[in-house]
N, C-alpha and C positions, 0 to 999 in steps of 0.2 A: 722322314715323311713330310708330305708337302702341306698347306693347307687344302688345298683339293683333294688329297685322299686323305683326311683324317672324318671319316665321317663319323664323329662324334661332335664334328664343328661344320660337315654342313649338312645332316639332319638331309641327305637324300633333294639338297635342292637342284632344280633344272633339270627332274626324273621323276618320275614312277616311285611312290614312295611305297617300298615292299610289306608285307602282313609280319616277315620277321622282324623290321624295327616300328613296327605301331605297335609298342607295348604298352601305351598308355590307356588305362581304363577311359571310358566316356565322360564319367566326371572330372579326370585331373585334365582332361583335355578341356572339359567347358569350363573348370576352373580359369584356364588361363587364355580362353576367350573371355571369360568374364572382368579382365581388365580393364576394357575399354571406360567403365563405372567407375575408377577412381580416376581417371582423369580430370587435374581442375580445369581445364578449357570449358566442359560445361558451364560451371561458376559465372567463369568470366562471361563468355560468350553469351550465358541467360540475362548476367545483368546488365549489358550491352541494350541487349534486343529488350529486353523490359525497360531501363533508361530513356532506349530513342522511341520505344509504341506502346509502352505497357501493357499492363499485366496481360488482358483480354488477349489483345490484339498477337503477340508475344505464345500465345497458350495456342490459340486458333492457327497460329504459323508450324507451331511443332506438333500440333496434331495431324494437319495437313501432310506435310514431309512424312511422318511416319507412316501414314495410310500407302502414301507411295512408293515409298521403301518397301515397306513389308514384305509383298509381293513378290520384289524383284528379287531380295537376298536371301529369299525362301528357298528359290529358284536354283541359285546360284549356289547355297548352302549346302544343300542336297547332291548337287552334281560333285563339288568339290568334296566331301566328306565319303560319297559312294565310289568316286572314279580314283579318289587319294592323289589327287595331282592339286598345283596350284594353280591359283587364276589365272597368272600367265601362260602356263601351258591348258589350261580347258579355254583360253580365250580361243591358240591357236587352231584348234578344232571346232571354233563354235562359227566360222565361218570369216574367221580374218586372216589365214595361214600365216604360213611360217614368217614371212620378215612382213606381213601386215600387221603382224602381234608384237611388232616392237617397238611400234608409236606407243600402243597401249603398254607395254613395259614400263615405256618412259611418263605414259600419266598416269600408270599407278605410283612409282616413283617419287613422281611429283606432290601427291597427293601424301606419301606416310614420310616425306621432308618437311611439308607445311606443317604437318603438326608434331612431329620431332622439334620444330625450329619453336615453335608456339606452346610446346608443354616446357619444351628447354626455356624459355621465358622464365616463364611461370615457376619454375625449379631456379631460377638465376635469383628472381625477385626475393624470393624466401631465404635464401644464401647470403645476400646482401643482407636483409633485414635483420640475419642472426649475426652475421661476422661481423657488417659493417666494410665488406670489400668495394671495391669498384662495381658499379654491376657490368662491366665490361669484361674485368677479370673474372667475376661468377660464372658468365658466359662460357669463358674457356675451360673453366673447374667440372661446370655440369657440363659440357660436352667432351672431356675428357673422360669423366665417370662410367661413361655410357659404354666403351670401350671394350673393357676386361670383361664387362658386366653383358654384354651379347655374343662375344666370340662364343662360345659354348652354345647357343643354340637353343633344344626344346631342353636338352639333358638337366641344363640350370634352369631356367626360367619355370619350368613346371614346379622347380622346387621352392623354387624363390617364389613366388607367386602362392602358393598355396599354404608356406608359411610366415607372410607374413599379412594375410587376410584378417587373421583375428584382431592384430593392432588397428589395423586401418577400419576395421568396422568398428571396433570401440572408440576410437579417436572422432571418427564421423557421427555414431552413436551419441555422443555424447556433446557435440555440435550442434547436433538436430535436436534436440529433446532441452537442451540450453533456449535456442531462439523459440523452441513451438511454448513453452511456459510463459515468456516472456506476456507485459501488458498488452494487450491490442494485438497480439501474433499474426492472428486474420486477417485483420485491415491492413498493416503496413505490408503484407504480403503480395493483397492483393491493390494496394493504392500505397507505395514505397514513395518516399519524399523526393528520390532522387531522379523523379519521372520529368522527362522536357514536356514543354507545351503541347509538343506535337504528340508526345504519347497521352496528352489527356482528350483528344480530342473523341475519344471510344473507337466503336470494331470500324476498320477501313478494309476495303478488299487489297487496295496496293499493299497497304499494312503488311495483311497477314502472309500474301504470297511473296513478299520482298525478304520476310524470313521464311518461308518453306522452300522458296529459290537457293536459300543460302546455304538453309537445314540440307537437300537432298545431297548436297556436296558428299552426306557420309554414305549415301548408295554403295561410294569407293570403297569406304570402312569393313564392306562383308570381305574385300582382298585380304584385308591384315585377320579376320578371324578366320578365312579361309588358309594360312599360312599355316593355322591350330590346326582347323578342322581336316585338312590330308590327314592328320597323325590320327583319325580314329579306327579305331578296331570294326573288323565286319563286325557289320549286325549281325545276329545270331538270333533263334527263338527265344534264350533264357534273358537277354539283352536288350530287345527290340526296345521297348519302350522305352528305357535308360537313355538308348542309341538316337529314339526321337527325340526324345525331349531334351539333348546333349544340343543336336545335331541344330535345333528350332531357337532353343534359347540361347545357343549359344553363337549363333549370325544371325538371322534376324531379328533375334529379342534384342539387342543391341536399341535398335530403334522404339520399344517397349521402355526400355532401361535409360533411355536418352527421354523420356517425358517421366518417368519419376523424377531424373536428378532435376527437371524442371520446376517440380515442385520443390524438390528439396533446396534447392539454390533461392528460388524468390523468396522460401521460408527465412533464407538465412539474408538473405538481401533487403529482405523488408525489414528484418531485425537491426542490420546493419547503418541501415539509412536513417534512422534514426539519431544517429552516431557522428557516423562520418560522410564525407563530402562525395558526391558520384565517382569523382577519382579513385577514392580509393575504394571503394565498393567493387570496383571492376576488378583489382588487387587480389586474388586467394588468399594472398597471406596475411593484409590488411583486413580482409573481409570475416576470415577465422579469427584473427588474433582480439577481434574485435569482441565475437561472438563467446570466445573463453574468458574472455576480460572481463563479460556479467559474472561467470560461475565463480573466478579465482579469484576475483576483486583484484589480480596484483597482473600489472601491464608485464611485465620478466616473463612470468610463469605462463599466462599466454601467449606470450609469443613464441616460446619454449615450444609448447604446445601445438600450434599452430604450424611452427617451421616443421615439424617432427611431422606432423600432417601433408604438408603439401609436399615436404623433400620423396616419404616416402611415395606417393601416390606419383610423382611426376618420375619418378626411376620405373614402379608398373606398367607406366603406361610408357615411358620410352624406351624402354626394355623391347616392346612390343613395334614401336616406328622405328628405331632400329634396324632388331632383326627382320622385316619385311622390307624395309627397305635394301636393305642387303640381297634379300630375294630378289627383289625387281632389279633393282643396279646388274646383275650376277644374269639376268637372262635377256636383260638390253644387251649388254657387251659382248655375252659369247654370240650372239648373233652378228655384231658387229664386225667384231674384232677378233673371230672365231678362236680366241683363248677364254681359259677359266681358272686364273690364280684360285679361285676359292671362295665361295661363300665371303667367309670369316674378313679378306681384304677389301669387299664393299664395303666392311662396317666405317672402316677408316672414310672414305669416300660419304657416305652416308652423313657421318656426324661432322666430317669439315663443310658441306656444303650448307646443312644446320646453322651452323657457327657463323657462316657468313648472312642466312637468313636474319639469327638475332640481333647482329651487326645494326642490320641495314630496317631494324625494329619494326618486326614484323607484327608484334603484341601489337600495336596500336593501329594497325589496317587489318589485322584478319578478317573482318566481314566484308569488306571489299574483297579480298583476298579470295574469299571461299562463294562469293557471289559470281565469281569468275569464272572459276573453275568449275564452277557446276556444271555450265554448257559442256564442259569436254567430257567429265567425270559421268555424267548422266548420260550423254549421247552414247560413250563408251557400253556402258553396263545397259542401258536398254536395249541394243544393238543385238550385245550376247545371250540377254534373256531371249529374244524374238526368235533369236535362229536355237536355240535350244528348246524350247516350249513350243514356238508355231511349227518351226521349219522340219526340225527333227521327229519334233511328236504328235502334232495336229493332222498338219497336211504331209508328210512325208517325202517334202522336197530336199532331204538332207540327209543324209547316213545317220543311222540314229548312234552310231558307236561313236567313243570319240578319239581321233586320230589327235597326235601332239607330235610326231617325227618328223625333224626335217626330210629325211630319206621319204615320208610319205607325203607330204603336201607341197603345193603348190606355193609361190612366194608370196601370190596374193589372191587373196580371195575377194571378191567385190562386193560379196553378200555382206558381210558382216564389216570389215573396212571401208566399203564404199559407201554404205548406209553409216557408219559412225561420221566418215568426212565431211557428209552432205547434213546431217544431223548439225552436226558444232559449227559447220559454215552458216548453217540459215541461224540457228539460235544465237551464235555471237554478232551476225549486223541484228538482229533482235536487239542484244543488247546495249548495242550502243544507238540506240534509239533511231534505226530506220524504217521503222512502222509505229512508233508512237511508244510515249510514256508504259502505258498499259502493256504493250508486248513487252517491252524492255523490261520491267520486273516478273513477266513470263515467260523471259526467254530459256530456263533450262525447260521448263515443264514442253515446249516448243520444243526441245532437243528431244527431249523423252517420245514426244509422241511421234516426231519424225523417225527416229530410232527405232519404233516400235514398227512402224508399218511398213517402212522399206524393206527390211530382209525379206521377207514370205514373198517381195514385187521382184527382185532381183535374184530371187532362188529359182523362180520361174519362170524369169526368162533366158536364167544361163544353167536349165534346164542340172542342178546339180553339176554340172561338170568341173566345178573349181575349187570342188571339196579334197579329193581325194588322189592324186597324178603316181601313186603304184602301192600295189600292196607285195608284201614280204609273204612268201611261204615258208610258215614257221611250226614247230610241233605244237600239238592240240591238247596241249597238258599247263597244270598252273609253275611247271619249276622254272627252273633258271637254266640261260643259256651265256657262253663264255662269250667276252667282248674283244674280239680282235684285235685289239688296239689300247687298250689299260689292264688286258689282261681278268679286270673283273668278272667277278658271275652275279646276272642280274636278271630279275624275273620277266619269261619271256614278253611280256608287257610290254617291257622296256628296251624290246630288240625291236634290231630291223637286219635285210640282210644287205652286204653291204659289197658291190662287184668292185671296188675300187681296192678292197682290201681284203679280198677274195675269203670272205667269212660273216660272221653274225657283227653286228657294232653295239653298243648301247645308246642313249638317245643322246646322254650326255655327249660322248666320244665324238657322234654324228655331227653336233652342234659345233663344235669346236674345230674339225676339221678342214683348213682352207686351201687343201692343196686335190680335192676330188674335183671341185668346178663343179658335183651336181651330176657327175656322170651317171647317178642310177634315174636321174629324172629328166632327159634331155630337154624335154617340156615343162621348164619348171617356171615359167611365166607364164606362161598359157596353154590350156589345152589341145592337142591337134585336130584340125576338123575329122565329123564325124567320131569325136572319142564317144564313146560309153560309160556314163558315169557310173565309176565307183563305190564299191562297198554300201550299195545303198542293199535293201532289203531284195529283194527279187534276184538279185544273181549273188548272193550271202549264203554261205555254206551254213547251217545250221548249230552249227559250233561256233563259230565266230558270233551267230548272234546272240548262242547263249554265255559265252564269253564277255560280251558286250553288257 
């Protein structure tokens, strides 16, 4: 058996995730969305931003971001947890088709390597600190680790995640309630020694939005809890609210969860600065070892402590950049390269490209790093909110179902594609200062809102037609249909019908195939004139939309 069909190792990815393998309750599912909170990158990354603007300034930034967030991966939450597909495939339907969605493949990607490369830091630095390696060599150690510990999928990680939560809350527990006892807890939290000039100057506007610019970078973040969230169970009456409040806290409260550990980091960072030098404050394992050092009185036992803390916390959370990144690697290439060795062989791919991030020390530019990326990451996810929320469900310029089949879409859709290009084109000369200082630290919030208003302009003028280029006549029932081509049986969902190999395919099968050329779509770049847009509501058989 290959890696591509051992699905125990790829967890239904680049498909239709079926009701028989979402066996997971609502909460083992937000359990291990609820990772993204032991991640030390908050740590670092709060006493960065408290360092260079302070507290205020610092607090006003990441409340901002999150107001912005909220909304969108509410959005996004909901689609991805109701329809059971991943981002990559609801992006393809939300108005970027089939090979438009695999720019955004590649920056979602991008975006769960940045912080694989930066929690892998952070896991290197604590390695070092306990063995006394290379941290060159660390590098290699924890990106080797990561390995065994993702091929399996949701199978392990739900488990691993769920047992070893009690440690890491006592560990952190016991962190927190160490610096809040502490003299002056208050003041050094909110006025930390290790503040520059510039952060005492009090509230600035550039201030606050130069980190809520940087903050919305995790807009991208709802992809990797979106990875969890396919794996939930339909809602049901006896479940529903389990199922919201899984479904709520467990992608967008992410952003809820990212302004506590705000608090809880300056808690621990103003106790720290006391201590030690801003260098090493920005350090997780310096910054803890530091913090247990009051309790134990003895530097060993602290740092014992301490390592035990960050090692575990930075294998949670890359446990989690890993496997999603394994997703997206897994549905850029089969579109590329119309093969799919399997899930389980991005991993490899995944944690070398890691290796060469930590290399090339990425620890100490992440905020540049992530101030970057926002314009794409933003332009990206605002794009796909507009044409889901406005296009499909406001104004009804869009089929409200959502298609993900190569056999069904078009290769490019401009609604959604063409408003993300023009989006990350205007916000990046933004950012490099072609209209002044001031746009340039607003230049993702420029991406977002150009993102935002383009779809509904571009749905309407190409009149739907570039949604949808054929639909399959398939039975009007929830089972499964054979896939002509791997032989599996997989729920009709996940078919299409397929003239080339004169039967049903699966979507996987469809993707990977490169010797059809596209025969069931002759018009797979553009519409023919006078087409009739597709599957929109008005010529929708009434089953399909209650399907839908």
């Amino acid at each position: 058996m290959g890696l591509a069909d051992n699905p125990q190792m790829e967890d239904y990815s680049l498909r239709y995730t079926p009701a028989a393998f979402r066996k997971w309750s609502p909460w083992m599912v937000f359990l291990s969305c609820l990772v993204g909170i032991s991640a030390m990158a908050g740590y670092a990354l709060d006493a960065a931003f408290v360092d260079a603007f302070g507290f205020t300034n610092a607090l006003a930034g990441f409340l901002v971001a999150a107001a912005v967030t909220l909304p969108l991966t509410l959005v996004i939450a909901f689609a991805i947890a109701r329809k059971h597909v991943d981002i990559d495939l609801l992006t393809r339907g939300s108005g970027f088709g089939y090979l438009g969605s695999t720019l955004t493949s590649l920056v979602y990607a991008t975006y769960t390597l940045i912080f694989l490369a930066y929690e892998g830091a952070i896991m290197a630095q604590a390695l070092t600190a306990l063995t006394h390696l290379d941290l060159h060599i660390s590098y290699v150690v924890v990106s080797a680790v990561m390995i065994p510990l993702t091929l399996y999928g949701m199978s392990f990680s739900s488990k691993f995640q769920a047992w070893t939560w009690p440690i890491w809350i006592a560990l952190i527990g016991i962190a927190l309630v160490t610096a809040a006892t502490a003299p002056d807890a208050g003041h050094n939290m909110v006025h930390p020694a290790t503040v520059s000039p510039a952060g005492l100057a009090g509230l600035t506007v550039i201030a606050v939005f130069t980190i809520a610019a940087a903050n919305l970078s995790l807009a991208t973040q709802v992809g990797e809890q979106g990875d969890y969230l396919r794996l939930m169970p339909d809602p049901t009456s006896r479940n529903r609210g389990r199922w919201r409040l899984a479904v709520i806290m467990g992608g967008p409260g992410f952003a809820l969860f990212a302004v506590g550990i705000f608090f809880a980091s300056t808690l621990l960072v103003g106790y720290a600065s006391t201590k030690i030098d801003a260098a090493h404050v920005g350090v997780p394992v310096d910054l803890f070892t530091t913090v247990y050092e009051r309790l134990t009185g003895n530097h060993t036992v602290a740092l014992i402590l301490a390592g035990v803390l960050v090692l575990l916390s930075q294998v949670k959370i890359n446990i989690m950049n890993t496997y999603s990144g394994s997703l997206s690697w897994s549905n850029f290439f089969s579109r590329l390269l119309h093969r799919h060795p399997g899930r389980a062989a991005w991993v490899f791919l995944q944690v070398g490209l890691s290796l060469v991030l930590m290399e090339l020390d990425i620890f100490n530019h992440i905020v540049e790093v992530l101030a970057w990326y926002s314009n794409v990451g933003v332009a990206w996810i605002g794009a796909m909110v507009a044409d889901v929320v406005i296009n499909k469900r406001w104004l009804k310029l869009a089929p409200p179902e959502l298609v993900f089949h190569r056999a069904h879409l078009y290769h490019v859709n401009p609604v959604g594609f063409g408003s993300m290009i023009v989006a990350g084109a205007v916000s990046m000369i933004a950012y490099y200062g072609a209209f002044g200082s001031t746009a340039a630290a607003l230049s993702p919030f420029i991406a977002l809102a150009v993102a935002v208003v383009l779809p509904p302009i571009v749905a309407l003028a190409t009149r739907g037609r570039w949604y949808i280029a054929r639909l399959s006549e398939l039975p009007d029932n929830d089972g499964e249909l054979p896939c002509s081509v791997c032989k599996g049986s997989y729920d009709v969902l996940d078919m299409a019908t397929c003239p080339h190999h004169g039967g049903t395919i699966c979507s996987l099968c469809c993707s990977t195939e490169g010797a059809c050329h596209d025969a069931c779509k002759p018009n797979a770049w553009r519409p023919p004139k006078g087409a009739v847009p597709l599957g929109m509501p008005s010529i929708r058989r009434e089953k399909e939309l209650e399907i839908a």
